[in-house]
KOLLOBA-759158 format. One line per 10 residues: number of its first residue (from 1); their letters; for each residue y, z, x negated of C-alpha. Coordinates in pm, 1 decimal, decimal comma, padded with zeros to 6 digits. Layout:
N
NUM> a> Y:Z:X ~ ...
***
This chain:
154
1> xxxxxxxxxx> 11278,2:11701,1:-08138,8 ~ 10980,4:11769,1:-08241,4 ~ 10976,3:11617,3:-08609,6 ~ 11210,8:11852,4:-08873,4 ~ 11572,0:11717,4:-08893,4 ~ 11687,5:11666,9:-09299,6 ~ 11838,8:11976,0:-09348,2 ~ 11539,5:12173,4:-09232,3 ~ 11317,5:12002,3:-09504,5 ~ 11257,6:12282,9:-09796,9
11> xxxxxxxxxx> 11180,5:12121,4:-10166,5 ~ 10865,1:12323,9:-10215,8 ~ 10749,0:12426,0:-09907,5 ~ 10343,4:12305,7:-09775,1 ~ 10241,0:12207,9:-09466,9 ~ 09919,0:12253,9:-09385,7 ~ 09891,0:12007,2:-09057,1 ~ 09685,0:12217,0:-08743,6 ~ 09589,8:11892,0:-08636,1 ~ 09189,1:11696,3:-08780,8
21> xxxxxxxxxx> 09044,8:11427,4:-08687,7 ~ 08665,9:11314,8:-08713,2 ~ 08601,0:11000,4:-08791,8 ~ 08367,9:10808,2:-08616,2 ~ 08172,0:10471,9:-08692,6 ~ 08369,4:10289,3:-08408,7 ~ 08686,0:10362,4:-08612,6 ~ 08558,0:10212,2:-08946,5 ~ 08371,8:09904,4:-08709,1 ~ 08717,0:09809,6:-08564,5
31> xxxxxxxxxx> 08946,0:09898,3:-08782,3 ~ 08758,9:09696,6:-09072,4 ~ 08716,2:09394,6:-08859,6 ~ 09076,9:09394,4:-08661,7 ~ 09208,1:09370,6:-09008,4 ~ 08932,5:09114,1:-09107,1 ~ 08789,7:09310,8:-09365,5 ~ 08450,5:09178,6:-09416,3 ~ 08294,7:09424,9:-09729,1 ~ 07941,5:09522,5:-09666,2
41> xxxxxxxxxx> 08008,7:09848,0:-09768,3 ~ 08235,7:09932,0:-09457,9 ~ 07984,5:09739,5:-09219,2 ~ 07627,4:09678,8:-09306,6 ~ 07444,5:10008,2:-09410,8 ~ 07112,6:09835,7:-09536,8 ~ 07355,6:09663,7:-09793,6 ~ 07556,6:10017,8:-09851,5 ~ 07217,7:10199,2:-09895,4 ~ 07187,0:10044,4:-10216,5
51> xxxxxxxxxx> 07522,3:10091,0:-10387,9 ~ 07648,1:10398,3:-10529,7 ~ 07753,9:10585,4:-10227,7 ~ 07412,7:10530,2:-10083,2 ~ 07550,2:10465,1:-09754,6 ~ 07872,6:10285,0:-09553,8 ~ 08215,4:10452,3:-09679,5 ~ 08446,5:10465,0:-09418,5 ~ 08772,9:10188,4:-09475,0 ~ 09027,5:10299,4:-09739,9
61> xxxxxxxxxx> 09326,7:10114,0:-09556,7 ~ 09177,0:10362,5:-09218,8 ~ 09241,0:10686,5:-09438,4 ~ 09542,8:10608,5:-09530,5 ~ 09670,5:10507,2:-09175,1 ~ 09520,8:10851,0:-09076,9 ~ 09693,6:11093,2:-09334,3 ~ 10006,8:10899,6:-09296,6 ~ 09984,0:10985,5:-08937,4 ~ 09802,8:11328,2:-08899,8
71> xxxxxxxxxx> 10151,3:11497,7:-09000,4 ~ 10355,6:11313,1:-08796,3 ~ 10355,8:11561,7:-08484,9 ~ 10452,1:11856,5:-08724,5 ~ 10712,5:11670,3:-08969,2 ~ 10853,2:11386,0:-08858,5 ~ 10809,2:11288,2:-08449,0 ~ 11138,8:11174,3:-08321,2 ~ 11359,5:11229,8:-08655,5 ~ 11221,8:10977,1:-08917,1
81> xxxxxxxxxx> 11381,6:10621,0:-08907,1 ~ 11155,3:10438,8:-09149,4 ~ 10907,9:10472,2:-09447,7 ~ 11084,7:10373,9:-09688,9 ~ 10695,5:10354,2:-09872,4 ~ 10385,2:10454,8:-10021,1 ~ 10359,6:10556,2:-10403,7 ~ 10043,3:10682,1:-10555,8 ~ 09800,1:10611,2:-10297,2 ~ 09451,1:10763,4:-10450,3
91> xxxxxxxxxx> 09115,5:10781,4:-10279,2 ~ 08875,4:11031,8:-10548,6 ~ 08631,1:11017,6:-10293,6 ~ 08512,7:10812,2:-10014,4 ~ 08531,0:10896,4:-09679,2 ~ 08205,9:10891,8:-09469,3 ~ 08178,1:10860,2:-09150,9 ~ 08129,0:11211,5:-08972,5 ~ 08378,1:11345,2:-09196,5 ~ 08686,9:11575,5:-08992,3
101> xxxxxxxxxx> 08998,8:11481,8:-09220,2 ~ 09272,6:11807,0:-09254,1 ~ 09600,0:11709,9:-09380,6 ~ 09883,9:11925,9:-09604,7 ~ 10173,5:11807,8:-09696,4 ~ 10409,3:11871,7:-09974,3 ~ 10831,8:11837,6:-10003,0 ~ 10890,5:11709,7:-10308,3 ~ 11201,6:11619,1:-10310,7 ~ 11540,4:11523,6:-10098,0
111> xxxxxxxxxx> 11854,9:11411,5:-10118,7 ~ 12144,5:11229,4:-09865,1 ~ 12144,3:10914,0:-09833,9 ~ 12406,5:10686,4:-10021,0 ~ 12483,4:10436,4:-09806,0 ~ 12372,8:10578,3:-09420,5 ~ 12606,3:10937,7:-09386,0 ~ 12361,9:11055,0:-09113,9 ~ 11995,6:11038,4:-09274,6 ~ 11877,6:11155,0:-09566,3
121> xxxxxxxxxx> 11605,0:11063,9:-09766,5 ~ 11259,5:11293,6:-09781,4 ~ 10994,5:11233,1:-10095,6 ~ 10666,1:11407,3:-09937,5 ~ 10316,8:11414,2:-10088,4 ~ 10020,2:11405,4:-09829,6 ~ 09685,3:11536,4:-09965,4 ~ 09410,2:11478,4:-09712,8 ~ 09053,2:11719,5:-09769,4 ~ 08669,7:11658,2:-09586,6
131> xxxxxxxxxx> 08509,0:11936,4:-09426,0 ~ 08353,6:11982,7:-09747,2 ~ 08700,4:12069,4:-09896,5 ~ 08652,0:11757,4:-10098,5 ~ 09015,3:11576,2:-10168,7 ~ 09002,5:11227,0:-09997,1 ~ 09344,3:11084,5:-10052,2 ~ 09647,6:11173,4:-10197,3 ~ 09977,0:10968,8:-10124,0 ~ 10372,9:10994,3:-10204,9
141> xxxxxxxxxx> 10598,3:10848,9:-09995,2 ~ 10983,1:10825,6:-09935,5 ~ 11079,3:10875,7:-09530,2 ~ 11435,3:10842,4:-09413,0 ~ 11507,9:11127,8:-09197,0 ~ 11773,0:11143,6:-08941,7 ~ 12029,7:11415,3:-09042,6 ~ 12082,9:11725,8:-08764,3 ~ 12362,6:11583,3:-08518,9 ~ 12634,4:11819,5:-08490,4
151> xxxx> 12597,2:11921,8:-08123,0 ~ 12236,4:12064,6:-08243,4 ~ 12409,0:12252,0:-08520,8 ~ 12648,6:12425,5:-08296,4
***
């Protein structure tokens, strides 16, 4: 497995996810229409030019698709078994497009599940940055995590 089994999640620990991502305008053009999304400010830029960004700002729903995926190769890829959901979701500034998204993310907290003896429940906070170092989007969210089986333990 790729993802980290329940026990091997550390209350504390940061992980800073190796893995960007540029955004580009086909993602905010499809994304913002497949979900029929129809805000100037994600599509027409001579209608964005004149609001307070100046220009188009990149889908809000995209980011946080994006920094609830960036970290799933490093965390959770073959040992999570749902989101159990988002808390907190903050955007305290826009994304543009151009911008490369980098991902860390946080253990907050964890504890065994009451009712499911092999998963465990994982609180993480994601924090997603711009190229500019800029923070983008910061989200909590509860994952249940498959527990290590016992023939991996041994």
């Amino acid at each position: 497995m790729a993802g980290l089994y329940f026990e091997e999640f550390v209350v504390g620990d940061i992980h800073r996810h190796a893995v960007t991502r540029t955004v580009t305008e086909t993602d905010n053009l499809l994304f913002t229409t497949l979900t029929m999304n129809s805000q100037p400010l994600h599509l027409d830029e001579e209608f964005a030019k004149d609001s307070v960004f100046g220009t188009r700002i990149v889908n809000s729903v995209f980011t946080l698709g994006l920094v609830a995926g960036i970290h799933v190769s490093d965390l959770t890829l073959g040992t999570t078994l749902g989101n159990l959901g988002f808390e907190d979701v903050r955007f305290p500034k826009p994304v543009l497009i151009g911008d490369t998204i980098r991902v860390e993310s946080e253990v907050l907290e964890k504890r065994e599940s009451n009712s499911r003896p092999d998963t465990g429940i994982v609180r993480l906070e994601h924090r997603a940055f711009n190229q500019r170092d800029e923070v983008v989007c910061t989200l909590r969210r509860a994952a249940m995590i498959k527990r290590r089986p016992a023939e991996v333990s041994a």
